[in-house]
C-alpha positions in Angstrom: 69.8 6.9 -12.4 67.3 8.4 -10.2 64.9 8.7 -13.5 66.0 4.7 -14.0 64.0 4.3 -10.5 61.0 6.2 -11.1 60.6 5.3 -14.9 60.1 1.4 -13.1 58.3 2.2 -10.2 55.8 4.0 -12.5 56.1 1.3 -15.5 54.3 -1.6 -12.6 51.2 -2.9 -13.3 48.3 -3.7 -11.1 45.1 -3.3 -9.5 44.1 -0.6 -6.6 41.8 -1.7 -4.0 39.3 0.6 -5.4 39.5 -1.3 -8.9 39.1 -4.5 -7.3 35.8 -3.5 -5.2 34.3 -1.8 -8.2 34.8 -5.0 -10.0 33.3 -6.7 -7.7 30.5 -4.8 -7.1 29.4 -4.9 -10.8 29.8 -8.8 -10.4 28.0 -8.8 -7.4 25.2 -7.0 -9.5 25.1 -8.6 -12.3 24.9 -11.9 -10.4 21.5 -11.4 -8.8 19.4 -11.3 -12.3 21.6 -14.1 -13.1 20.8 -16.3 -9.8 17.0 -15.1 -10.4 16.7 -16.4 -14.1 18.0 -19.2 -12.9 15.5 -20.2 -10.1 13.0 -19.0 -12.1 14.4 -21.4 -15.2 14.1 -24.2 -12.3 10.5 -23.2 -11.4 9.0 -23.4 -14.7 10.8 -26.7 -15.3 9.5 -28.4 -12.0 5.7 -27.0 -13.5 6.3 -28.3 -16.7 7.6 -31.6 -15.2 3.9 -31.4 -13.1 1.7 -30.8 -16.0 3.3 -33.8 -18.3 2.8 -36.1 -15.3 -0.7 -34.7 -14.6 -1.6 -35.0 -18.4 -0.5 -38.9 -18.3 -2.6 -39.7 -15.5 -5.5 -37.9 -16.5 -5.0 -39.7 -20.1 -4.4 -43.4 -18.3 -7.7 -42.9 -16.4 -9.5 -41.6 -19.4 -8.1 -44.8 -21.2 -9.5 -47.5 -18.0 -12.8 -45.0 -18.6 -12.9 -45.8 -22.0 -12.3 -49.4 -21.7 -15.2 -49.8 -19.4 -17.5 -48.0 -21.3 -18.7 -51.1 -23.0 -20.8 -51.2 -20.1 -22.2 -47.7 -19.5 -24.5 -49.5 -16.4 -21.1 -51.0 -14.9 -19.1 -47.1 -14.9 -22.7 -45.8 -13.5 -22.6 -48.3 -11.0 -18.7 -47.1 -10.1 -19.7 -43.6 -10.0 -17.9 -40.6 -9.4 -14.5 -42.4 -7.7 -10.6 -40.7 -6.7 -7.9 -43.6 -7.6 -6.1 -44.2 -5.7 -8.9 -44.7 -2.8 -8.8 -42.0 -0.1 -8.1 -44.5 2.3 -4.9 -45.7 0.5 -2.1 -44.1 0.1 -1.2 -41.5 -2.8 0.0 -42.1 -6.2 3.5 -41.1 -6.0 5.7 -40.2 -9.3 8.0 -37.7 -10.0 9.0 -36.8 -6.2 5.5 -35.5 -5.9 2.3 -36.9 -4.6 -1.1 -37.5 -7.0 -4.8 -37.8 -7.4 -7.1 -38.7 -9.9 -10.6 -38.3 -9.4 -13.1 -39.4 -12.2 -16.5 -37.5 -12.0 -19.6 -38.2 -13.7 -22.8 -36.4 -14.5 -25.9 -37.8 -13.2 -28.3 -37.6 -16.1 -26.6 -36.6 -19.1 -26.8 -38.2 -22.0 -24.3 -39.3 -23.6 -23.0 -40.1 -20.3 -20.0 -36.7 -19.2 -17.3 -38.1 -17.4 -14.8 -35.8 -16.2 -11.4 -36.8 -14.9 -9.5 -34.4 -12.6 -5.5 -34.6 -11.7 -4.7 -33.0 -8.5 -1.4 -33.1 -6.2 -2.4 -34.7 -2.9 -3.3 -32.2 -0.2 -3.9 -29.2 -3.2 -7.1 -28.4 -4.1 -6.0 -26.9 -7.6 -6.4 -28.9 -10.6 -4.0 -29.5 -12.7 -5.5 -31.2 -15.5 -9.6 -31.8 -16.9 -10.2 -33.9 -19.3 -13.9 -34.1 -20.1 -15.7 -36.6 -22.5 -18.8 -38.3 -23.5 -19.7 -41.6 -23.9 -22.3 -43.6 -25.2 -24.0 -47.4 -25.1 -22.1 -49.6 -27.9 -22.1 -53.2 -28.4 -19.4 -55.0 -30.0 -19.4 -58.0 -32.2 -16.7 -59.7 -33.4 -14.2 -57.1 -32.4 -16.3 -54.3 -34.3 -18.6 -51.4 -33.3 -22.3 -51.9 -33.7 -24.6 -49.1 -33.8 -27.7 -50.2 -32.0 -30.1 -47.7 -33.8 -28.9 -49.2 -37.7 -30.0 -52.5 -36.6 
């Protein structure tokens, strides 16, 4: 009988302190990269989320640019401008706070406008988009080149 005892004293099954702090350890371990992939996961969404609302503004203003150009003398007379005005508050999408400053270069010709996307208070840039635009008339809803006339 006395082997009956130690046969089910010995038969039990658990885990030692030591077992459970070495598995917790390697946990503990393994769930720093983890915690770090995932920040960093978080991080390059939030810049992703920056550049696709960046890339639309610069895009909108390029379109407003390119549906004054009909008047080059009108967009010269504009000149280089930030929408919305300094003295108004920012644009604000996407939690974040924006800038869109359209820039244009005296004397070129074609005319080089340049239109920069910026998060208020940040001097980097986010997005350029650069083009050039020349004088056009339009006549019943179709281009004209002056110079074939």
């Amino acid at each position: 009988m006395a082997d009956g005892i130690t046969e089910s004293q010995g038969s039990r099954k658990g885990f030692s302190y030591v077992e459970i702090l070495v598995t917790l350890s390697l946990l503990g371990i393994l769930f720093v990269p983890m915690m770090q992939l995932f920040m960093y996961a978080m991080d390059a969404t939030s810049s992703s989320r920056d550049l696709l609302t960046a890339t639309s503004l610069g895009r909108s203003e390029m379109e407003r640019v390119k549906n004054l150009s009909s008047s080059l003398d009108r967009l010269r007379e504009q000149g280089s401008t930030t929408w919305p005005p300094p003295e108004e508050p920012p644009l604000k999408l996407n939690g974040r706070t924006w800038r869109v400053d359209r820039i244009l270069k005296a004397g070129s010709d074609p005319l080089e406008v340049t239109i920069e996307v910026r998060r208020e208070g940040e001097t980097k840039i986010l997005v350029r988009l650069v083009t050039l635009l020349t004088e056009s008339s339009w006549t019943q809803g179709s281009p004209v080149n002056p110079a074939t006339q």
